[in-house]
LOTIDREN-204478 format. One record per residue: x negated, y, z of N, C-alpha, C in turn; residue in three letters. Coordinates in steps of 0.02 Angstrom, whole numbers, plus 50000, padded with zeros to 5 digits. Layout:
// residues N
XYZXYZXYZAla
...
This chain:
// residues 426
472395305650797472685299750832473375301550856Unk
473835297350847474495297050872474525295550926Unk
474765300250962474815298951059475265296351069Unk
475875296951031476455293751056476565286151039Unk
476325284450987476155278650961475895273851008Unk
475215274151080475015271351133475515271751188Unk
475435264451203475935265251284475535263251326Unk
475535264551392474895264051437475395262451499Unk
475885259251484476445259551557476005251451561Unk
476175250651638475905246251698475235246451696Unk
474885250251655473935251051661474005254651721Unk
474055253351775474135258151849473095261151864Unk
472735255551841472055259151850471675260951803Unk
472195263751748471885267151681471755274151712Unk
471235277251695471115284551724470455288651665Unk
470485292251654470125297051608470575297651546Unk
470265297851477470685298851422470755306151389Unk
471175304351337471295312051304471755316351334Unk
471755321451352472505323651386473215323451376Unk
473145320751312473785318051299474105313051326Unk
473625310151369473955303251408474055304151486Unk
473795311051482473935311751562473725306251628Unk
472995305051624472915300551647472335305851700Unk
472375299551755472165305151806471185304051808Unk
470835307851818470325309651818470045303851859Unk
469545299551843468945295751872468485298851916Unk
468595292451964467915296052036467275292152025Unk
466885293952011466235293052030466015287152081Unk
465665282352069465495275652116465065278852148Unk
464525281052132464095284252168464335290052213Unk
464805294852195464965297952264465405297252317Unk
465905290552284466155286152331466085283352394Unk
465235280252363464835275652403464415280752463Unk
464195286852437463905294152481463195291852475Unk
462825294052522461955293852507461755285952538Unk
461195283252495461045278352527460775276252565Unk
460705272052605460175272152683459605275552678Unk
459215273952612458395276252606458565282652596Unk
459115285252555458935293952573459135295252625Unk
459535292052685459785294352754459065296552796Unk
458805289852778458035287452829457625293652802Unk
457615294052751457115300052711457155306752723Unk
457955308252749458245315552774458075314752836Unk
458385309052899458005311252949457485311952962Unk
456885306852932456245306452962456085314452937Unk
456045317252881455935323152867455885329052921Unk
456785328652944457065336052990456855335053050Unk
456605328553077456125327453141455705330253136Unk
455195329153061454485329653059454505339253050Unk
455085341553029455115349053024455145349653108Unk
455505348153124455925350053200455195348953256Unk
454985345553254454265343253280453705348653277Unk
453695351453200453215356853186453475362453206Unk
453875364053217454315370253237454105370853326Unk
454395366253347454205366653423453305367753426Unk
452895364153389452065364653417451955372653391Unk
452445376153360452145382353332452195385453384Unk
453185384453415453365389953475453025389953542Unk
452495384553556452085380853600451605386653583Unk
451315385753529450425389353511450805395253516Unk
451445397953485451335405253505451415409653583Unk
451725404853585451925406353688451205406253717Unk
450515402753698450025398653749449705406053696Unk
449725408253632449455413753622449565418853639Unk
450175419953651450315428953698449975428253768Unk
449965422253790450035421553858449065422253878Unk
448835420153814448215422553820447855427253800Unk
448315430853771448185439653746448325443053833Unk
448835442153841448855444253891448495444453944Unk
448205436553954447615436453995447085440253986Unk
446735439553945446195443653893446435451653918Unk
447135453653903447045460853934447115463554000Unk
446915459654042446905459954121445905459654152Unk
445735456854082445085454654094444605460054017Unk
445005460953989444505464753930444785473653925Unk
444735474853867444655480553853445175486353860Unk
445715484353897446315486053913445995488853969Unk
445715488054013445525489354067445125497954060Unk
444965496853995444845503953998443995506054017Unk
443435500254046442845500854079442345498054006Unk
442035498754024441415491753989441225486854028Unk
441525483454000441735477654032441265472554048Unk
441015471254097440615464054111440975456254119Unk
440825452254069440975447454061440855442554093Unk
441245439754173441005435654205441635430654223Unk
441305424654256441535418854259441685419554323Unk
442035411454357442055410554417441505408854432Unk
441045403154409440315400854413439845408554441Unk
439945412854386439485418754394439695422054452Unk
440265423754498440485425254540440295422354588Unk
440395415554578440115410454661439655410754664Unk
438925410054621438255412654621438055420854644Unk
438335424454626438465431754640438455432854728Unk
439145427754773439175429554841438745423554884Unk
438455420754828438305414454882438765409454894Unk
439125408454841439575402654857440215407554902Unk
440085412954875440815415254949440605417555008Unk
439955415755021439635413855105440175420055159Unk
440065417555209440415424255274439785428855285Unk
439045428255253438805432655276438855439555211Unk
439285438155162439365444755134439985444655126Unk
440365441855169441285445555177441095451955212Unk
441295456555159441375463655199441965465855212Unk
442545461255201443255465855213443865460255211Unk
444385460455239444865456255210445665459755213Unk
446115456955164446675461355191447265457155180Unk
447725457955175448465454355166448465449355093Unk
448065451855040448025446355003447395444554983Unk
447085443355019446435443155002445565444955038Unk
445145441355017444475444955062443985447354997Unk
443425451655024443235455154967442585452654998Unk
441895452854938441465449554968440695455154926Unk
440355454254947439695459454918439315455954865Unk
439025456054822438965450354773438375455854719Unk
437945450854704437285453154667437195449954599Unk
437245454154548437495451054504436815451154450Unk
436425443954450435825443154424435595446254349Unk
436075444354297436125445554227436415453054222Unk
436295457054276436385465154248435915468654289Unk
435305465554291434775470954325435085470054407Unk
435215465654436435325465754514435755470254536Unk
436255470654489436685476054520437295473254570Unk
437265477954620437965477454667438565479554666Unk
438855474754691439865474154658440335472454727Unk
440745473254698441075471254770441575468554734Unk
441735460254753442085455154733442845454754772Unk
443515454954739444015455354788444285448354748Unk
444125441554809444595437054793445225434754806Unk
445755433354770446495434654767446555428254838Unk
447045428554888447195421554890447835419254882Unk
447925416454824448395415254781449145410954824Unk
448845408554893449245404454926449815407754960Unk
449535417154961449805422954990450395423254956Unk
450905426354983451595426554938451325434154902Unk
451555437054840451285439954807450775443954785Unk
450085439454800449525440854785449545440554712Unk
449755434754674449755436954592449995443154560Unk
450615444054606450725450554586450395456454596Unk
450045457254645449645462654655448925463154628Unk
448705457554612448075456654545448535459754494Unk
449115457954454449335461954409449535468754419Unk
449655470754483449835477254475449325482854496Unk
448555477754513447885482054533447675483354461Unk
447725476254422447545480054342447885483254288Unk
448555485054311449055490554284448965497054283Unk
448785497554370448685500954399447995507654379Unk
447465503454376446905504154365446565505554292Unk
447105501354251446535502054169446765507754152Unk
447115514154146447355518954114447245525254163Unk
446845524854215446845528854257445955530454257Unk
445675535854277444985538454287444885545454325Unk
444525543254382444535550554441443905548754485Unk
443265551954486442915551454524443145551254613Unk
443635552854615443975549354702444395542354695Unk
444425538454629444835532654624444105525954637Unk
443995521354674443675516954654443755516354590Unk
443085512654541442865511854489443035503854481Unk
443535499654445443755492454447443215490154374Unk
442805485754383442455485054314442665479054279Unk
442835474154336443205469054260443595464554318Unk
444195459654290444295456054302444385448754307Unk
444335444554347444455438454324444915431654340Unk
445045430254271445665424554286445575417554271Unk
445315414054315445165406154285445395402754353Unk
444785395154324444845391654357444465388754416Unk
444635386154451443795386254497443585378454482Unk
443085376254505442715369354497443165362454511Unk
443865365054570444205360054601444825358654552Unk
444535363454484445395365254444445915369654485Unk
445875374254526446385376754556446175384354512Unk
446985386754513446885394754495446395397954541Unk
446095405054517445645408154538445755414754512Unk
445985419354539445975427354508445505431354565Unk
445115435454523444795439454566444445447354521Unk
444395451554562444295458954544443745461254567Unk
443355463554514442555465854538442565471854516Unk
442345475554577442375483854590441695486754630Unk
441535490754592440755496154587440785495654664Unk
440165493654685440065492354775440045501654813Unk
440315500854854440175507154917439785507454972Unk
439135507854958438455505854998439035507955065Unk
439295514055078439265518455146439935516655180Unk
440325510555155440985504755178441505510055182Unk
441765508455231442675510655209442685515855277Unk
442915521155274442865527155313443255524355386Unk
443565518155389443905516055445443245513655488Unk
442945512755466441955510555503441855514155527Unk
441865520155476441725527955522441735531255571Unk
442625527255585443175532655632443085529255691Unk
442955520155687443155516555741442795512255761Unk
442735508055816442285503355845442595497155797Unk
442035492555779442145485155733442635481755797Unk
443235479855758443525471655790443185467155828Unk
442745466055766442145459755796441835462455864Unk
441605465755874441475466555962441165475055957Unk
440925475856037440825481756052440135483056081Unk
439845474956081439065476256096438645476656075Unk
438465474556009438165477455956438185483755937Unk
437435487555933437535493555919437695495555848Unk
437795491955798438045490055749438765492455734Unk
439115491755802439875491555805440055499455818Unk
439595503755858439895510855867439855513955808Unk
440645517755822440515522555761440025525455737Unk
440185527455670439605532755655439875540555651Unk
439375543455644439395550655662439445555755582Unk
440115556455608440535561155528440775568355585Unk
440085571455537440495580055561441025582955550Unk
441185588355550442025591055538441945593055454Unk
441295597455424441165598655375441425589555345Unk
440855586055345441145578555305441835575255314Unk
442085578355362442715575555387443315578155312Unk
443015586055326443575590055272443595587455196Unk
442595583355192442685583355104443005575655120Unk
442885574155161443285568255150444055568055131Unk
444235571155170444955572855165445165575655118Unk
444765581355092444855583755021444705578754961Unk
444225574954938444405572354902444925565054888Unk
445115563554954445695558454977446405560954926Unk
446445569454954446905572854936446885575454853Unk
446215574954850445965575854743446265568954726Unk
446375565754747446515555954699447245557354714Unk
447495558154767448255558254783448905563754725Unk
448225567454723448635576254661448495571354615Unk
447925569954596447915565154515448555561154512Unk
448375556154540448845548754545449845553654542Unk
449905559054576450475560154575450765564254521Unk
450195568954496450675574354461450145576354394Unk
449445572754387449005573854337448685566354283Unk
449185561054311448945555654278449315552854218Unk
449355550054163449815549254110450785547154123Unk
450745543654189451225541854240451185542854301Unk
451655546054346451385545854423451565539454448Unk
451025538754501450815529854527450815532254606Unk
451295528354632451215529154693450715524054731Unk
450275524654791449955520354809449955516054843Unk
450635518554888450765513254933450485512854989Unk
449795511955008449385507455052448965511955075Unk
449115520055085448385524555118448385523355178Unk
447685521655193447475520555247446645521955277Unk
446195522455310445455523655334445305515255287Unk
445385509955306445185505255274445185504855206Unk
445665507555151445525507255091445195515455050Unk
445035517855106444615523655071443705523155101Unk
443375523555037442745518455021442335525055016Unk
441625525655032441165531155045440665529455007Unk
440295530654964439925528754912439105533854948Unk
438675532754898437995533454950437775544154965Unk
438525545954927438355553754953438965552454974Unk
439255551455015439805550855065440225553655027Unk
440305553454964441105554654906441505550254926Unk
442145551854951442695547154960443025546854900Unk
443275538154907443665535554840444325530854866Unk
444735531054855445135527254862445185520554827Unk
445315514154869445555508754827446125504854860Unk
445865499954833446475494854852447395495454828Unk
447095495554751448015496454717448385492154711Unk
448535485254776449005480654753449735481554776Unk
449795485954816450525490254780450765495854757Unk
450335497054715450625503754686450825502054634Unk
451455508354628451985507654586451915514154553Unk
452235509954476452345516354409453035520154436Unk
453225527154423453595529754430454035533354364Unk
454625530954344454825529254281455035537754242Unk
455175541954300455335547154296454775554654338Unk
454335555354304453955562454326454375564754361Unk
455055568554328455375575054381455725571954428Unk
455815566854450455985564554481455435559454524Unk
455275561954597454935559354640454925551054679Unk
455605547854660455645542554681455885537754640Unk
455975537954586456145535854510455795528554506Unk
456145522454511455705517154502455415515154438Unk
454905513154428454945508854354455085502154375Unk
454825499454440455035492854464455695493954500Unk
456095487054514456575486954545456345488954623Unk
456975492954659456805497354717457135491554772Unk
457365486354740457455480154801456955475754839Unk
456265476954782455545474654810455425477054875Unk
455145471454925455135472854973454325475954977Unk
454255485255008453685485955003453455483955082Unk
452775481455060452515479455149451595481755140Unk
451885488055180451375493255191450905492455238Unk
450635498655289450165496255339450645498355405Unk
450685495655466451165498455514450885505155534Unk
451125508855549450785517955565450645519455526Unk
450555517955457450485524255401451205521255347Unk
451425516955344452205518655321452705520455341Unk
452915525755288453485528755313454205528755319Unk
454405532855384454995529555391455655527455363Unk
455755530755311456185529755274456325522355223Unk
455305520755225455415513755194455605509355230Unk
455615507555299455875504255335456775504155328Unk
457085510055317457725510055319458005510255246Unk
457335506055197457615502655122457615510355066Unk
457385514655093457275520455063456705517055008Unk
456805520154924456325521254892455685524254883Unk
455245517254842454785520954842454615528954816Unk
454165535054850454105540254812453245543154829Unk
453185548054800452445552854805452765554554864Unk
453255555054891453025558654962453065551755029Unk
453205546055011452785541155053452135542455049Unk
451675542554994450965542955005450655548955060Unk
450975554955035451105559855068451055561055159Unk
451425556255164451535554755241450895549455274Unk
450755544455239450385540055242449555545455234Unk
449495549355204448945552955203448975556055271Unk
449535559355295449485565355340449555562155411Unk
449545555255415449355550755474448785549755472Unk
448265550655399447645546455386447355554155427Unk
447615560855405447075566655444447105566555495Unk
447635564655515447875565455591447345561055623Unk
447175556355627446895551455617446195554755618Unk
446035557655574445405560055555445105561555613Unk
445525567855643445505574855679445465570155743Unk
445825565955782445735563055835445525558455840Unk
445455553555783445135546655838445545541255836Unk
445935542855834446445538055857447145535355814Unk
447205528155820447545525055758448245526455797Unk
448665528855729449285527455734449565520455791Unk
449145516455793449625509355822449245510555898Unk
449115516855925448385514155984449075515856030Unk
448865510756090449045508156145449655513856163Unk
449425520156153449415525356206450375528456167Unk
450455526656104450815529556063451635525556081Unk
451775525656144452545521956134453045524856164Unk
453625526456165454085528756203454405533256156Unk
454365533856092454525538456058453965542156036Unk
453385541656078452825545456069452295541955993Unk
452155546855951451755543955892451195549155876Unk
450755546955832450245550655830450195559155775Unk
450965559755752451235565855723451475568955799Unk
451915567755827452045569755895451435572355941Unk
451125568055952450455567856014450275575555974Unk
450035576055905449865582855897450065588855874Unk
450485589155868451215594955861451305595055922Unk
451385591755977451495594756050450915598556058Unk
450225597256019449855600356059449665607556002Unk
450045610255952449985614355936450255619655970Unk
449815626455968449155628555939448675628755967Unk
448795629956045448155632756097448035625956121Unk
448225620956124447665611756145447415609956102Unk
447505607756028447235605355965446505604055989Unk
446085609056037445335605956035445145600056079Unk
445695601756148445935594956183445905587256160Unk
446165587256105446445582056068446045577456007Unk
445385583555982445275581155953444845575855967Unk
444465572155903443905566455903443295569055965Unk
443155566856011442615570656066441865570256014Unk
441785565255980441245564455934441215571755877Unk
441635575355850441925581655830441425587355858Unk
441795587855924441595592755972440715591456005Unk
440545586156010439775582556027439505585055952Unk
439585584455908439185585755846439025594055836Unk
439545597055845439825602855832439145605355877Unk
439245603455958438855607055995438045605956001Unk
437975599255974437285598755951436885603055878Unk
437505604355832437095606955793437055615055821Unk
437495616355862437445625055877436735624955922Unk
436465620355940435845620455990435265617555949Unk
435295617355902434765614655868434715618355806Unk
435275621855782435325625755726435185633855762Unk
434385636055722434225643055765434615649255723Unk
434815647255658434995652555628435735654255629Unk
436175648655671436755648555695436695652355766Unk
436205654855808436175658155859435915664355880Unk
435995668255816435875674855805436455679355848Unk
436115683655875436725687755914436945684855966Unk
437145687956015437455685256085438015684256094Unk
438495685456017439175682556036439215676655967Unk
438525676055917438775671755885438955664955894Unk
438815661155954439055654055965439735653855965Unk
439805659556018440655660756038441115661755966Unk
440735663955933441245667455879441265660155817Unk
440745657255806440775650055783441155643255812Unk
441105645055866441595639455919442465640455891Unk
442475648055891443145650955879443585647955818Unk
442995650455779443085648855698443165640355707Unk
442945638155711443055629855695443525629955736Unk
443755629655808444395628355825445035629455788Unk
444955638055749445315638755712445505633155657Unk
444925631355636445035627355586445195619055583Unk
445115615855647445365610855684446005611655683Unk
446295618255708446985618455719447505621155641Unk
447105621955586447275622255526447325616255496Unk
447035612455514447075604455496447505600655521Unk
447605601355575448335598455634448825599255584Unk
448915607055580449485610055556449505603755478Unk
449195605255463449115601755381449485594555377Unk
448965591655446449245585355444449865581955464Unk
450015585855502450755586755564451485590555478Unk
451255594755433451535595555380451715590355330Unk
451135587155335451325579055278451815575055309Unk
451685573555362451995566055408452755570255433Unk
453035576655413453645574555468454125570055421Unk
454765568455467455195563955459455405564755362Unk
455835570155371456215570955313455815571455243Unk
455755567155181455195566755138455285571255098Unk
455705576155089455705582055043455345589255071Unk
455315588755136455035594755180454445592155187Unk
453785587455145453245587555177453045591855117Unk
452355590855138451895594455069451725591355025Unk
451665595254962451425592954898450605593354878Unk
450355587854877449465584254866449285591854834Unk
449605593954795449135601054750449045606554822Unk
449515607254844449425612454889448935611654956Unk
449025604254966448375602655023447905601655000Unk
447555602954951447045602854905447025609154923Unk
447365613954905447095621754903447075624254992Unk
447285620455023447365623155113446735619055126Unk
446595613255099445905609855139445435613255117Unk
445455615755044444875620255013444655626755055Unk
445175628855086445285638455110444775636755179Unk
444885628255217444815629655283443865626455256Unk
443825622055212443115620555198442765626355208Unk
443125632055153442545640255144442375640355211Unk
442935641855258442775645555320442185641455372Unk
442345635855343441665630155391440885631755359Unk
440985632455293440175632255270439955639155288Unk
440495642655288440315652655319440105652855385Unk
440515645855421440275647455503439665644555529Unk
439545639155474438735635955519438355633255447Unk
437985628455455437485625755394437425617355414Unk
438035614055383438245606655398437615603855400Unk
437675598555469437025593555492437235589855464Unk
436625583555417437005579255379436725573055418Unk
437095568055424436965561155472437125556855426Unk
436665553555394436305546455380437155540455388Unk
């Protein structure tokens, strides 16, 4: 074909052709016009119906961690064999809750005695959260943090937990822990709140021998928890009320709703939690440094123990009447070291002591053996002062370390079972 031969002048909307005509390239009607409504309608309804499924997934997977998680506060994380109970089975368990088996209550919570039909009638001790408390949830989570990775015949035994709902639809968390026929060693030491006329309410009668294993194994959970457990856990909260006497008067410690992981072993005060948490301890057994925003460490517990012997040895609570002016219950007995210590101590101590030397015939051999047994235990009264008056002073690097009062409570035990043949009281 002859190109030059065609003229294409004033065709202004001639376009395609052979290239010889230089004609400019044709657009497309269809991509002119762009997509048509029905594929518009067809693309959105689509990326909704994607966008829609996308969100119900990120829903189910959020409501699924969130119930794994639950599940491991209540199952096998916990580390026990686990009994599988409800709120229903719980409220049947105390009686509906009743006040005649509240055996205890504390800052978040009351704990209740509970008989649990579907395991052979066994007894538990129910700790219900009250959630209305400002961080009671948190301390249900940090009792079962606390608790599932840990095992020590001086630790209460936590057997399961639970997280629901109650009948009214309101949250409900609560912690069921192996019962302590013989209650909390603060029974022991002191006359009940509830009154003083009931003979119900006087102390009971803990010799110096039971005094020491008590103290010793207080001090076996404290060496674990600090320097023998997969993490050291501080406890926070030692006190006569959360250490629990089981039916051979083995002391156990409980009550872990603030204890804290410690992020660093060689290092004693190392948080894993933030150290801006406000800790709120018991008054007279926290120490002073936490008051002045000092971190948590193993040698708060430390101190908080060596108020609990102090304590032991006399009778008398850190907060009693008698303790003000500067005067505290580390003071009251460091003034009275070495030659008063017997002054000072529990008079129930010294009454036990002297009943069993008069009733025990094989303790009264020889004409100087009373004297020389009287001696010996004073000694060892005043080895215990020392001990305890060592944990509690001020500065937290100069107290003692749980391993070593383990081996000083052990030295002064020998010398007690050498000096007499422990009376055991019911």
């Amino acid at each position: 074909m002859n190109a030059s031969a065609v003229s294409v002048v004033g065709n202004t909307q001639l376009c395609g052709g052979i290239p010889h005509l230089r004609l400019p390239k044709c657009i497309s009607k269809q991509s002119k016009r762009g997509l048509s409504p029905k594929l518009n309608l067809i693309i959105s309804v689509s990326c909704g119906i994607v966008g829609l499924v996308l969100v119900l997934l990120l829903a189910l997977l959020y409501r699924s961690r969130n119930a794994r998680a639950l599940k491991s506060t209540s199952g096998s994380s916990l580390g026990v064999s686990l009994l599988k109970l409800s709120y229903g089975d719980l409220l049947k368990a105390t009686d509906g809750f009743s006040a005649s088996n509240l055996i205890g209550s504390g800052s978040f919570g009351s704990v209740y005695k509970g008989v649990l039909d579907q395991h052979e009638e066994r007894n538990v001790a129910v700790k219900v959260l009250n959630l209305q408390t400002s961080r009671a949830s948190k301390s249900f989570i940090s009792e079962c943090e606390a608790l599932k990775s840990i095992r020590h015949r001086n630790l209460v035994k936590l057997l399961t937990a639970c997280s629901s709902i109650d009948f009214q639809g309101n949250d409900f968390k609560a912690l069921v822990y192996e019962f302590m026929v013989n209650g909390s060693l603060d029974e022991w030491l002191h006359i009940s709140a509830q009154g003083i006329d009931r003979p119900t309410n006087l102390p009971k009668n803990l010799n110096l021998t039971q005094r020491v294993n008590i103290a010793i194994d207080v001090a076996c959970a404290l060496d674990y928890l600090h320097n023998r457990s997969h993490m050291p856990i501080v406890h926070c909260d030692i006190k006569p009320s959360n250490i629990l006497l089981d039916s051979d008067m083995t002391a156990c410690v409980g009550d872990f709703g603030l204890a804290r992981y410690l992020r660093d072993a060689s290092c004693p005060s190392a948080l894993h939690e933030s150290s801006s948490n406000v800790i709120k301890g018991t008054i007279g057994y926290t120490p002073p440094e936490y008051g002045m925003g000092g971190e948590v460490s193993t040698y708060g517990d430390v101190y908080s123990y060596g108020i609990l012997l102090l304590e032991m040895l006399t009778g008398k609570r850190p907060t009693d009447d008698m303790f003000n002016g500067g005067m505290d219950l580390h003071n009251f007995v460091m003034m009275a070291l070495p030659e008063r210590v017997g002054e000072i101590c529990d008079p129930l101590i010294v009454q036990i002591e002297e009943s069993s030397s008069s009733t025990n015939p094989r303790s009264n051999r020889g004409n100087h053996a009373p004297n020389d047994r009287r001696k010996r235990v004073v000694e060892c009264l005043t080895s215990i002062a020392r001990v305890g008056v060592g944990c509690s002073v001020v500065m937290p690097r100069e107290r003692k370390d749980m391993s070593n009062v383990v081996a000083e409570l052990s030295l002064i035990r020998d010398v007690l079972t050498r000096t007499r043949i422990p009376r055991e009281y019911p």
